[in-house]
GUDREN-25880 format. One record per residue: residue in three letters; z, y, x of N, C-alpha, C in turn. Coordinates in pm, whole numbers, plus 50000, padded with zeros to 5 digits. Atoms other than C-alpha are relative to their C-alpha. Layout:
N
ALAZYXZYXZYX
...
***
This chain:
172
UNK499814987449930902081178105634500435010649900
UNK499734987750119903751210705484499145011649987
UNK500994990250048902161237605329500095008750123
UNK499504987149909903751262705583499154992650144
UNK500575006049856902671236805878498075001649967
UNK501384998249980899231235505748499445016049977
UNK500344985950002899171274505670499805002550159
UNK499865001249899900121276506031498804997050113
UNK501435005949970896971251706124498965010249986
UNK501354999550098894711267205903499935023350115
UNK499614988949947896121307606094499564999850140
UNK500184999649846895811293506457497924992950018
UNK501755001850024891591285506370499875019150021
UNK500624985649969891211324006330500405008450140
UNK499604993249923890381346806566501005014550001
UNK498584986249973893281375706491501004990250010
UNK498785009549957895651343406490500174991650098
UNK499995008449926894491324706715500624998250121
UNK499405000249820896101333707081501695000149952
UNK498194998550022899961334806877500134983050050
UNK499175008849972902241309206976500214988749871
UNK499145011050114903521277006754500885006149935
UNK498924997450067906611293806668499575013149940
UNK500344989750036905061326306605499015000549846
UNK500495006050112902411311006381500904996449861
UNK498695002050124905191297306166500435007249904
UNK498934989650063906891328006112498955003449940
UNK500244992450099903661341405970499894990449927
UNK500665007950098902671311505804501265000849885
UNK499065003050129906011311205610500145015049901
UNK500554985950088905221348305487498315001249924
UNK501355000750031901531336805370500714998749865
UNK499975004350120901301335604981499074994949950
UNK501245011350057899101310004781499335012049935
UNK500894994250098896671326904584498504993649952
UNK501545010750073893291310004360498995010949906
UNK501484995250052890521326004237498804990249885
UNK500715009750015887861307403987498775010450023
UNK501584996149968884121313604042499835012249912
UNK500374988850087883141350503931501115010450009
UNK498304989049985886851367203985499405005950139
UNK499944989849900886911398504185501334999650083
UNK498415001949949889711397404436500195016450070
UNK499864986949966889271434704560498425004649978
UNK501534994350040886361460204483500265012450108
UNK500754990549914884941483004719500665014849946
UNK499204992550033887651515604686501014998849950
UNK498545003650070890551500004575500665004250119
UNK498444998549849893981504604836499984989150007
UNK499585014749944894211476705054501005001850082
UNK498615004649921897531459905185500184988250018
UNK499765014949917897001422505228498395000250041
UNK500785009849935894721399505417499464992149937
UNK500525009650076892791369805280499534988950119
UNK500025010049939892881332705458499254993449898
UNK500485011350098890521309505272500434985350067
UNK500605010849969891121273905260499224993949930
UNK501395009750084888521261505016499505010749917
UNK501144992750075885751276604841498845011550052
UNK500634990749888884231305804943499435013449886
UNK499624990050069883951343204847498585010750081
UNK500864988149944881171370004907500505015450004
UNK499504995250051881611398604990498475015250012
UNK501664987550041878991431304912500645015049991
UNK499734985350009878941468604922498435006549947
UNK501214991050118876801496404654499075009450159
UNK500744998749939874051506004847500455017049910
UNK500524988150023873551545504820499135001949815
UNK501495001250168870561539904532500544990849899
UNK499055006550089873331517004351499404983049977
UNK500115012849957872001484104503501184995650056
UNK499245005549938874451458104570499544990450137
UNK500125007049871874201446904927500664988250052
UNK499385014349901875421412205066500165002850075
UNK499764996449819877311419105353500074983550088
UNK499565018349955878991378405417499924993349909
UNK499735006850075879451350405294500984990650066
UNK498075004049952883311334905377499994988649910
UNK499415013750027884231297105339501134998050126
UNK499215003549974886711280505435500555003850143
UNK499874999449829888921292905798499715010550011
UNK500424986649962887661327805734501025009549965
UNK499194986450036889761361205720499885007849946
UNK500324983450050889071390705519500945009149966
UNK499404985750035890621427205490501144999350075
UNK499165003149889892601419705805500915013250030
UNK499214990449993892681457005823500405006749908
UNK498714994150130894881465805528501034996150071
UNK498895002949972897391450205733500655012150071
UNK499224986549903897581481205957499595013250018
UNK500324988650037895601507805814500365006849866
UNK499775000850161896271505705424499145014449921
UNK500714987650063893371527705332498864990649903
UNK501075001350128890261518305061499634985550066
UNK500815008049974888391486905078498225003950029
UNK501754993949990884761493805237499294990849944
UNK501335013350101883171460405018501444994649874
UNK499025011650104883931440904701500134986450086
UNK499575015150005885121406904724500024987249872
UNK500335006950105884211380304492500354988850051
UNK500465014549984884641344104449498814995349929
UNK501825006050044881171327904402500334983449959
UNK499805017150061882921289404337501695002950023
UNK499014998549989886631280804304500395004250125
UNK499344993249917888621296204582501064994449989
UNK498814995149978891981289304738500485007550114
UNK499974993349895893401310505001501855002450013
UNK498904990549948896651327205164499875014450015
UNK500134983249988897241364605136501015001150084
UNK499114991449936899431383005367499875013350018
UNK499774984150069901121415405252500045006250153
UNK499834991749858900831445505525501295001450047
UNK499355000749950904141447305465501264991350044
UNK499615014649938905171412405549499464997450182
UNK500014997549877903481413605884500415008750066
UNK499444988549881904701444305996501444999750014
UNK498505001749957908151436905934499924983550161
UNK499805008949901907401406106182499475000750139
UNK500314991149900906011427506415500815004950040
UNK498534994049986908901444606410500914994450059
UNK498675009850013911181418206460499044993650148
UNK500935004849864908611407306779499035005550016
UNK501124996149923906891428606953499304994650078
UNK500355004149874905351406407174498654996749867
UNK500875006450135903321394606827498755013849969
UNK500854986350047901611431606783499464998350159
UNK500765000549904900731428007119498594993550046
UNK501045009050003898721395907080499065006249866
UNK501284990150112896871410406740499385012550068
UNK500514988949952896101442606880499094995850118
UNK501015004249959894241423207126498814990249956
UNK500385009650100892681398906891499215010949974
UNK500574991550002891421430306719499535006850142
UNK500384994949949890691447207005498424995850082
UNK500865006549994888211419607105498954996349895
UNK501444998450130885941420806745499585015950041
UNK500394983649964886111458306840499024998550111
UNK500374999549861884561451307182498714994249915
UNK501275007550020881531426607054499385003749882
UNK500654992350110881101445906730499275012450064
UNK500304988349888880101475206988498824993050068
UNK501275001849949877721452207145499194992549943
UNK501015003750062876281439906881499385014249980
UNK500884985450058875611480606788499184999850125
UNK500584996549907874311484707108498344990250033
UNK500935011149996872101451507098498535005449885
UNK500434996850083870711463806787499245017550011
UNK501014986849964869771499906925499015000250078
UNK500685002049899868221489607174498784988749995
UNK501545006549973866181460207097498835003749918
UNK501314997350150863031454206899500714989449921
UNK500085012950098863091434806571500214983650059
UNK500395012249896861481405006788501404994250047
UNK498385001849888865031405707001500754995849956
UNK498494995650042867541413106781500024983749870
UNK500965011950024865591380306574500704984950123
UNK499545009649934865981358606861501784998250085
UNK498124998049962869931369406973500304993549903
UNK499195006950132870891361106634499944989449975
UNK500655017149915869261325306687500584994750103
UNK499555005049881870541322806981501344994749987
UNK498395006450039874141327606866500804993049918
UNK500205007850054873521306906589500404986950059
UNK499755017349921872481272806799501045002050071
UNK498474997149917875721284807044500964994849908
UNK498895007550063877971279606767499744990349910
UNK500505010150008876561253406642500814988750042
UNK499845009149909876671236706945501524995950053
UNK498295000649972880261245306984500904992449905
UNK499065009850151881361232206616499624983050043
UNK500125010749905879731200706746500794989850076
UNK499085005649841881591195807093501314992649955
***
């Protein structure tokens, strides 16, 4: 299989890529660039300008933000199939976390302004992202809401819950 076909693969797993088309996929996959990391490399720090994306396919990358009192906080932890800094593609303002690799890393970057020229060139493509995003927007909202509202106890067993769910789904 080619790199571009399995970039392609590896694009239509995520959810901002996932609802594009075969041929659409393509076009970004053939604008993805390789990029490697070894264990301990920073790949963006928390205030830098962001303008690409980050596709992992192997390894896996944390990523953390300075607490107020100058604690570093663990926000994720990203292996393989995961996305990060999605929005540099269409905001191009600071990074709100570092990014680290914690073991070798390889990945695909895509520049902001590599997708937007293919946006450009198909609008029908900004249509499908903008709903892609628009759907983490929606369930990031009810997770805030989940979280105002329950107790500890709750918010405990949701997160459990959606746990065994996907789970059960990687599974199927």
């Amino acid at each position: 299989m080619s790199n571009e076909a399995d970039t392609a693969r590896l694009l239509a797993g995520t959810e901002v890529f996932g609802g594009l088309e075969p041929r659409e996929l393509e076009a970004v996959a053939r604008v993805a660039v390789p990029r490697h990391w070894d264990r301990g490399e920073v790949i963006f720090r928390e205030g830098d300008r962001g303008d690409t994306c980050y596709l992992l396919r192997t390894g896996a990358v944390v990523l953390t933000r300075e607490h107020q009192d100058g604690r570093m906080v663990a926000l994720a932890e990203l292996r393989a199939g995961a996305l990060f800094g999605e929005l540099a593609m269409f905001r191009g303002e600071t990074r709100s976390a570092t990014a680290e690799a914690i073991e070798a890393t390889t990945s695909v970057a895509l520049l902001a302004g590599d997708v937007q020229r293919l946006i450009r060139r198909n609008p029908g493509l900004s249509l499908k992202l903008l709903a892609a995003l628009a759907e983490r927007v929606s369930r990031t909202n009810e997770r805030l809401l989940q979280q105002s509202f329950q107790t500890v106890a709750g918010r405990v067993a949701s997160a459990l819950l959606a746990q065994t769910i996907a789970r059960q789904a990687e599974g199927a």
